[in-house]
VEXMARTOR-809491 format. One record per residue: residue in one letter; x, y, z of N, C-alpha, C in turn; residue number from 1. Coordinates in nm, 3 decimals, decimal comma. Example, Ala and Ser with C-alpha at 12.3 -4.5 7.8 and 13.67 -1.06 7.14 Angstrom:
BEGIN
+----+---------+---------+---------+---------+---------+---------+---------+---------+---------+-----+
: aa :     n.X :     n.Y :     n.Z :    ca.X :    ca.Y :    ca.Z :     c.X :     c.Y :     c.Z :   i :
+----+---------+---------+---------+---------+---------+---------+---------+---------+---------+-----+
:  A :   1,319 :  -0,569 :   0,780 :   1,230 :  -0,450 :   0,780 :   1,320 :  -0,330 :   0,780 :   1 :
:  S :   1,285 :  -0,225 :   0,708 :   1,367 :  -0,106 :   0,714 :   1,290 :   0,003 :   0,787 :   2 :
+----+---------+---------+---------+---------+---------+---------+---------+---------+---------+-----+
This chain:
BEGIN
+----+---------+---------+---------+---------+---------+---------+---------+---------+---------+-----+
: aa :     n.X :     n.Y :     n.Z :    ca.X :    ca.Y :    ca.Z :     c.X :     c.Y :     c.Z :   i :
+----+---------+---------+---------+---------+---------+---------+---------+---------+---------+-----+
:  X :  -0,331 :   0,019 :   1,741 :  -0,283 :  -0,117 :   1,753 :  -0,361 :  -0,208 :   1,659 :   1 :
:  X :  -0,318 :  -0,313 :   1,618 :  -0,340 :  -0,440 :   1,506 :  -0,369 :  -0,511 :   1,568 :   2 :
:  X :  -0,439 :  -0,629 :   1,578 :  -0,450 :  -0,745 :   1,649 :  -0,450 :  -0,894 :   1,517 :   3 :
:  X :  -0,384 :  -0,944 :   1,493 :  -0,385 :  -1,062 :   1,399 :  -0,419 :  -1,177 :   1,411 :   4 :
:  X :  -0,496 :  -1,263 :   1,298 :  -0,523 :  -1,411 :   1,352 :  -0,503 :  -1,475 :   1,212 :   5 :
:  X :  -0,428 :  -1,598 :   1,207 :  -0,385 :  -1,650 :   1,081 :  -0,469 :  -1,774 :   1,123 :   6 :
:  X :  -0,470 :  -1,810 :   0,936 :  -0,604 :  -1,943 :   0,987 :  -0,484 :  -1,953 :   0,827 :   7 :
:  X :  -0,548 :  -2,098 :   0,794 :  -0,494 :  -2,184 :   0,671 :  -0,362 :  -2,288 :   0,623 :   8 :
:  X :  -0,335 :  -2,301 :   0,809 :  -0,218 :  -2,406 :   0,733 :  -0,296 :  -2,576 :   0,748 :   9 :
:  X :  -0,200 :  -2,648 :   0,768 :  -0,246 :  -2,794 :   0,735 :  -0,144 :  -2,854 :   0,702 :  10 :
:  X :  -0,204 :  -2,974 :   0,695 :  -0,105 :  -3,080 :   0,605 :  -0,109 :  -3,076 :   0,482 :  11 :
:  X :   0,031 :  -3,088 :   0,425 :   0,005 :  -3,101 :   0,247 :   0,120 :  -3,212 :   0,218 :  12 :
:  X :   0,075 :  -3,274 :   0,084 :   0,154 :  -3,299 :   0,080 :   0,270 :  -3,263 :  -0,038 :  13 :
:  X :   0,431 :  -3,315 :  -0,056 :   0,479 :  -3,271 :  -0,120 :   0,450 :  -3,226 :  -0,275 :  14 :
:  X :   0,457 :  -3,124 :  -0,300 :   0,418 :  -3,044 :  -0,409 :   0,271 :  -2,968 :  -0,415 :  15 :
:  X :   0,240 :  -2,958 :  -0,338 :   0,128 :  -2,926 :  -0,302 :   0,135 :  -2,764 :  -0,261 :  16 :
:  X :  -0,046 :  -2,706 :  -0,213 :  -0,025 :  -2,624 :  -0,220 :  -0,090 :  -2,501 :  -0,084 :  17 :
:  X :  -0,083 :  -2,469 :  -0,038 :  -0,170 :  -2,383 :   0,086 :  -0,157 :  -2,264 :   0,025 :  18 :
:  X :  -0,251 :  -2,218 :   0,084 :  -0,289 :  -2,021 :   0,107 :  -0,325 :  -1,989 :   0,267 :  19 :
:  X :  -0,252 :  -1,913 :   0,296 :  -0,233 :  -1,875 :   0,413 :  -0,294 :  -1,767 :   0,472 :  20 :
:  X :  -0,420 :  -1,721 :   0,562 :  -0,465 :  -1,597 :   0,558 :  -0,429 :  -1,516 :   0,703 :  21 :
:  X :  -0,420 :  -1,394 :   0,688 :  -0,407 :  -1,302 :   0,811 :  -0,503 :  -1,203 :   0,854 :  22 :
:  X :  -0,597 :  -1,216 :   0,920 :  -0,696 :  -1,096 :   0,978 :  -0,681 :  -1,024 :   1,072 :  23 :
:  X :  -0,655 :  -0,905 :   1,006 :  -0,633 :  -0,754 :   1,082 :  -0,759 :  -0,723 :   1,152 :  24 :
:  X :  -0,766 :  -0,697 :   1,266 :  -0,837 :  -0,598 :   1,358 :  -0,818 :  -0,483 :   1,376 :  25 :
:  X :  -0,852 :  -0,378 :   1,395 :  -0,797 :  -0,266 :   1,480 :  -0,817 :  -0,135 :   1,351 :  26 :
:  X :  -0,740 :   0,001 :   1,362 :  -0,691 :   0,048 :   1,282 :  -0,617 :   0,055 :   1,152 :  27 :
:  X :  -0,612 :   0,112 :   1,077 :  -0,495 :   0,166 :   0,966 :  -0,463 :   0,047 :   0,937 :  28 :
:  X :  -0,503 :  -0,043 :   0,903 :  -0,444 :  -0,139 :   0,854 :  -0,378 :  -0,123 :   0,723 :  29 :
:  X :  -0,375 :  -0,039 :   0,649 :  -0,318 :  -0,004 :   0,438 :  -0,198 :   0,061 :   0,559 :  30 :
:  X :  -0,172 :   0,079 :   0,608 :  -0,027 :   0,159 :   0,686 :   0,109 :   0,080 :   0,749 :  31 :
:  X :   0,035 :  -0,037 :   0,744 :   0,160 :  -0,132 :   0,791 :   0,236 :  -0,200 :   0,700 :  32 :
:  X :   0,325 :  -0,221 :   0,740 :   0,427 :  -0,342 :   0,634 :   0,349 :  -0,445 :   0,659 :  33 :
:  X :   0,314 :  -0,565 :   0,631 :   0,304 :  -0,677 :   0,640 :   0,416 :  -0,757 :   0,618 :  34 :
:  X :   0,402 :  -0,878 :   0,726 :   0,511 :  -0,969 :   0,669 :   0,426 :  -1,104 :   0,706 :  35 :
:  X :   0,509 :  -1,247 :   0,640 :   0,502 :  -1,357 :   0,706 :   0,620 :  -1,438 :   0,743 :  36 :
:  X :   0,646 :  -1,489 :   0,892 :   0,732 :  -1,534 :   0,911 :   0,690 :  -1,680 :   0,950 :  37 :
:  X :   0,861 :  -1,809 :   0,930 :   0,816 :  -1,864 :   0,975 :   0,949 :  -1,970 :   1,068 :  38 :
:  X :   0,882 :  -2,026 :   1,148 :   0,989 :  -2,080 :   1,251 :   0,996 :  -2,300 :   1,229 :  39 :
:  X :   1,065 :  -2,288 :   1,147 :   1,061 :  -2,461 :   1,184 :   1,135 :  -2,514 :   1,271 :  40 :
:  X :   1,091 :  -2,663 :   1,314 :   1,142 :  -2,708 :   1,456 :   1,279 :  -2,719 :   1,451 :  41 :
:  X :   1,329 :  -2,646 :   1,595 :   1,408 :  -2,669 :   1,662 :   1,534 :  -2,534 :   1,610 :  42 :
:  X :   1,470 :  -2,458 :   1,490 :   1,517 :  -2,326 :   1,492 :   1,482 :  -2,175 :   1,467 :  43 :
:  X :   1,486 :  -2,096 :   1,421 :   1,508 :  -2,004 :   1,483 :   1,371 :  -1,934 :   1,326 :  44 :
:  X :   1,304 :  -1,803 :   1,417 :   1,247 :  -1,730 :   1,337 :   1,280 :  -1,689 :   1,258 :  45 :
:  X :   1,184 :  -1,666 :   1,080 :   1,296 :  -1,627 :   0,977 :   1,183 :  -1,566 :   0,896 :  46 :
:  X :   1,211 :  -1,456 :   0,825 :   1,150 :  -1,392 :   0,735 :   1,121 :  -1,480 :   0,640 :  47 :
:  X :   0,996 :  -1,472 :   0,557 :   0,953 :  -1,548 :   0,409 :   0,942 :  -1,433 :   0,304 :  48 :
:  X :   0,837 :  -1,375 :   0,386 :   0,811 :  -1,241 :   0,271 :   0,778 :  -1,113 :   0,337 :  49 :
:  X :   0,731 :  -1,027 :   0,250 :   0,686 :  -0,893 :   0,327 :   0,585 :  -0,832 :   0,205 :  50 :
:  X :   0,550 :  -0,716 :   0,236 :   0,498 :  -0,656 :   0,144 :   0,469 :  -0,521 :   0,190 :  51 :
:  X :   0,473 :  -0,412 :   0,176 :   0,493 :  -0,274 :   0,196 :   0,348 :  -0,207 :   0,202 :  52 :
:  X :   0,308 :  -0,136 :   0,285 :   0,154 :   0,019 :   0,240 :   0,154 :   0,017 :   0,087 :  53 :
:  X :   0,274 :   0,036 :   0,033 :   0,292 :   0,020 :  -0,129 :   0,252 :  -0,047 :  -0,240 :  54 :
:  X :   0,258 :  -0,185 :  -0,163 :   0,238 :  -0,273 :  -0,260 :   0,376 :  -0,391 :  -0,286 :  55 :
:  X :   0,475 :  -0,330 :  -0,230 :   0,647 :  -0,393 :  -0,271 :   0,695 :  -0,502 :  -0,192 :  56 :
:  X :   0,712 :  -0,611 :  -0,267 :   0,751 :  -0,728 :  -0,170 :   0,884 :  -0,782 :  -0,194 :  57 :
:  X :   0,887 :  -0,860 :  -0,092 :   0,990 :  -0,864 :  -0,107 :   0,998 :  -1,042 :   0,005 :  58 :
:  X :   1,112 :  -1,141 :  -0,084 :   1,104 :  -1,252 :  -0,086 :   1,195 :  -1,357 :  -0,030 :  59 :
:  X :   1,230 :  -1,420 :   0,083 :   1,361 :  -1,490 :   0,115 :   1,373 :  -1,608 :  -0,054 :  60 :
:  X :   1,515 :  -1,617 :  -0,052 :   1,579 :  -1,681 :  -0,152 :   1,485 :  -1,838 :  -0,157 :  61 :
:  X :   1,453 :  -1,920 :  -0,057 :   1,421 :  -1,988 :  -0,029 :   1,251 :  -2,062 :  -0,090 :  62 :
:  X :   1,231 :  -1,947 :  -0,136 :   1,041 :  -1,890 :  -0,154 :   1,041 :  -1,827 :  -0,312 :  63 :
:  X :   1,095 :  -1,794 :  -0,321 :   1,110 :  -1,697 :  -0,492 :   1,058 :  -1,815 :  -0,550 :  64 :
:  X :   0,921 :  -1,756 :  -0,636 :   0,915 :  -1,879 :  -0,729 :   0,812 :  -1,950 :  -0,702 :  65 :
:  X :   0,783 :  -1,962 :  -0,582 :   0,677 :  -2,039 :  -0,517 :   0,602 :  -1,965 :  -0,397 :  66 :
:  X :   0,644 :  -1,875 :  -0,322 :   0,540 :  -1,814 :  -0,268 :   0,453 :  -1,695 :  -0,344 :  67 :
:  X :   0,366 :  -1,626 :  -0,289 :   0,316 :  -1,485 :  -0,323 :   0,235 :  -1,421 :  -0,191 :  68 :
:  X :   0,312 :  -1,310 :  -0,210 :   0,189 :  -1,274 :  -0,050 :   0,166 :  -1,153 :  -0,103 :  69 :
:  X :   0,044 :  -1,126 :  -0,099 :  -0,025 :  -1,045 :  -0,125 :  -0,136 :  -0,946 :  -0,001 :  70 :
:  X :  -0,189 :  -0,854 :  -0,054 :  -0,280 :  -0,760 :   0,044 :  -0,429 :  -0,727 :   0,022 :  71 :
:  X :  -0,512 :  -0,743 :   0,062 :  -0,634 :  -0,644 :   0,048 :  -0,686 :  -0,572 :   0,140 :  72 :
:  X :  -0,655 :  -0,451 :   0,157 :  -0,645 :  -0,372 :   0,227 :  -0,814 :  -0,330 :   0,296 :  73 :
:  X :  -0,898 :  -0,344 :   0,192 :  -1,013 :  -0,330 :   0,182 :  -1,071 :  -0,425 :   0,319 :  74 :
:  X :  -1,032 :  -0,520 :   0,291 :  -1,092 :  -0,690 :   0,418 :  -0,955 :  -0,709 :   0,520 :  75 :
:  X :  -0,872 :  -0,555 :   0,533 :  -0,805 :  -0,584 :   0,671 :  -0,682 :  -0,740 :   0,635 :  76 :
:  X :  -0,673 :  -0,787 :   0,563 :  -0,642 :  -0,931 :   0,522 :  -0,497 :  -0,950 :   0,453 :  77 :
:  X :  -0,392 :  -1,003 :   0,480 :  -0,293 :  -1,051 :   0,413 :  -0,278 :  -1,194 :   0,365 :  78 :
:  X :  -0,234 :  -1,218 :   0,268 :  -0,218 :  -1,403 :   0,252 :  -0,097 :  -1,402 :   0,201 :  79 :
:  X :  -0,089 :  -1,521 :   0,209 :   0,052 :  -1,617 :   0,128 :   0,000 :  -1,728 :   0,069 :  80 :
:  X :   0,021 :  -1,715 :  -0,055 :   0,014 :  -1,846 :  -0,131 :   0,109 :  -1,901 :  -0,133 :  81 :
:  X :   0,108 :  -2,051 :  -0,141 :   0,265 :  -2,114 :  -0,149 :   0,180 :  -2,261 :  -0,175 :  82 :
:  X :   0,305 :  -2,231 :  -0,307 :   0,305 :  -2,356 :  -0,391 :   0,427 :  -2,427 :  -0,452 :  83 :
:  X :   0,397 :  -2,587 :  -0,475 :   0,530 :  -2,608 :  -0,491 :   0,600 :  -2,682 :  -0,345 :  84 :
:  X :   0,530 :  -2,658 :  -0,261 :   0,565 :  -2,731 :  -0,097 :   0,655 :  -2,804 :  -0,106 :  85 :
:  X :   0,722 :  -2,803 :  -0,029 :   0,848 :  -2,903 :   0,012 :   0,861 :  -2,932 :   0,133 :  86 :
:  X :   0,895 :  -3,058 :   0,155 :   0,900 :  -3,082 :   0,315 :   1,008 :  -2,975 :   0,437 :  87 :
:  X :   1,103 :  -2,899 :   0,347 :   1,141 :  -2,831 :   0,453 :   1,067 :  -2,640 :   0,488 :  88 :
:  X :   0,977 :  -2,690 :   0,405 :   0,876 :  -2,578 :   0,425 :   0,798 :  -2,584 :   0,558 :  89 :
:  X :   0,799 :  -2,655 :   0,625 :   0,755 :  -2,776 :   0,751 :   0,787 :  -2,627 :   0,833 :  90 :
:  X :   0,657 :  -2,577 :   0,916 :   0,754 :  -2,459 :   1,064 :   0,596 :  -2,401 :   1,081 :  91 :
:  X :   0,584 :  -2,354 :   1,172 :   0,475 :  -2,247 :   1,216 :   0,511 :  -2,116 :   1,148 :  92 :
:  X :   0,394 :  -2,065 :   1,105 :   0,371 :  -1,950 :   1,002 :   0,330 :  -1,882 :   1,080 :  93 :
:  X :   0,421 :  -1,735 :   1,099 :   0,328 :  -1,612 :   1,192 :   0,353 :  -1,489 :   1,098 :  94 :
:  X :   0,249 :  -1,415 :   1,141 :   0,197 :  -1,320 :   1,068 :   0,257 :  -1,174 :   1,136 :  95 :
:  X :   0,309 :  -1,067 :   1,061 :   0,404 :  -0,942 :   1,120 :   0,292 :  -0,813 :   1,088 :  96 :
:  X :   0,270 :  -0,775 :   1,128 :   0,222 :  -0,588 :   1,117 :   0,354 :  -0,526 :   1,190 :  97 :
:  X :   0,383 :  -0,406 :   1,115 :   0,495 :  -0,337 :   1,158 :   0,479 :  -0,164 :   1,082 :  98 :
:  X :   0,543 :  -0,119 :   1,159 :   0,504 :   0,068 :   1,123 :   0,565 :   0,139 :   1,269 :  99 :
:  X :   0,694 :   0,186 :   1,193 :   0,764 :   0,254 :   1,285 :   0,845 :   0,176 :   1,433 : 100 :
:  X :   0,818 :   0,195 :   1,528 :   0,883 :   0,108 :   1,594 :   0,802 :   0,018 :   1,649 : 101 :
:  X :   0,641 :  -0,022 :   1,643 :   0,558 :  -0,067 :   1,627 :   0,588 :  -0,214 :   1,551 : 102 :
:  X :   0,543 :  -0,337 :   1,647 :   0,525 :  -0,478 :   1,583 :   0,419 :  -0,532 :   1,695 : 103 :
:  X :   0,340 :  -0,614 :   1,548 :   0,240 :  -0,699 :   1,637 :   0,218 :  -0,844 :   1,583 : 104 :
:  X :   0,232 :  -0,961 :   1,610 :   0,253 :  -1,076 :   1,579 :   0,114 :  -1,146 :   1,623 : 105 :
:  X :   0,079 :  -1,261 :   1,551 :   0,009 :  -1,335 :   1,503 :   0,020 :  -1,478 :   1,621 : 106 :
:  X :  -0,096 :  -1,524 :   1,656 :  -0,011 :  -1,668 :   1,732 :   0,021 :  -1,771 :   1,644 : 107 :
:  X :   0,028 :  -1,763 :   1,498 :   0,062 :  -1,900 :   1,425 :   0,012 :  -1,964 :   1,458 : 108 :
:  X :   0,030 :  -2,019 :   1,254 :  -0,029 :  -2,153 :   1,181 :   0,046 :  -2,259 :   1,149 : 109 :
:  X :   0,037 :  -2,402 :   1,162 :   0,155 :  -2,497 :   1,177 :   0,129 :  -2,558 :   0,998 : 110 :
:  X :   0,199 :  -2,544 :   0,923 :   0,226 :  -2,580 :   0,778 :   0,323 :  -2,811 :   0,807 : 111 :
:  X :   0,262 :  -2,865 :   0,801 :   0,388 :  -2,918 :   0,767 :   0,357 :  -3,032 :   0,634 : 112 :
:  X :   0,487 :  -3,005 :   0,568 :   0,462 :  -3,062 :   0,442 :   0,525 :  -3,229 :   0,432 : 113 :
:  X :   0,428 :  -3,306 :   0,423 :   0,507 :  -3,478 :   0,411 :   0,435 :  -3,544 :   0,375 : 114 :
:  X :   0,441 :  -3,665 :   0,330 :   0,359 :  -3,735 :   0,227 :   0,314 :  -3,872 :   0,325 : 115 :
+----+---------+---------+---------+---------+---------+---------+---------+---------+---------+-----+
């Protein structure tokens, strides 16, 4: 089992920029997918990015361009950079470990972007 804790959101303001971090506990951490998801008010959870044991990510339409999430497998650790902020970037950021039928979620980080 994984245990996750995301630290790095805040206020920004528009155009601006956060890095987002995720700390793995536990096991095998180079074995999971990583993802980051995120939920803004009043709807519904939504994929941003992911990134594979591999290395392979992969990006909602929404984010291309301006996010990057990356791994170091070494420090247990996932991030998201995101730059470029926009106010409807505005939602709690949670963090995914996943491997097989296996998911373990993050309690989220609140991002909201406004000037």
């Amino acid at each position: 089992q994984v245990q996750l804790v995301e630290s790095g959101g805040g206020l920004v303001q528009p155009g601006g920029s956060l890095r987002l971090s995720c700390a793995a506990s536990g096991s095998s951490f180079s074995i999971y997918r990583m993802g980051w998801y995120r939920q803004p008010p009043g709807k519904q959870r939504e994929l941003v990015a992911s990134i594979t044991s591999g290395g392979n990510t992969n990006y909602a339409d929404s984010v291309k361009g301006r996010f990057t999430i990356s791994r170091d497998d070494a420090k247990n650790t996932v991030y998201l950079q995101m730059n470029s902020l926009k106010p409807e970037d505005t939602a709690v950021y949670y963090c995914n470990a996943a491997v097989g039928k296996y998911n373990s979620w993050g309690q989220g980080t609140q991002v909201i972007v406004s000037s």
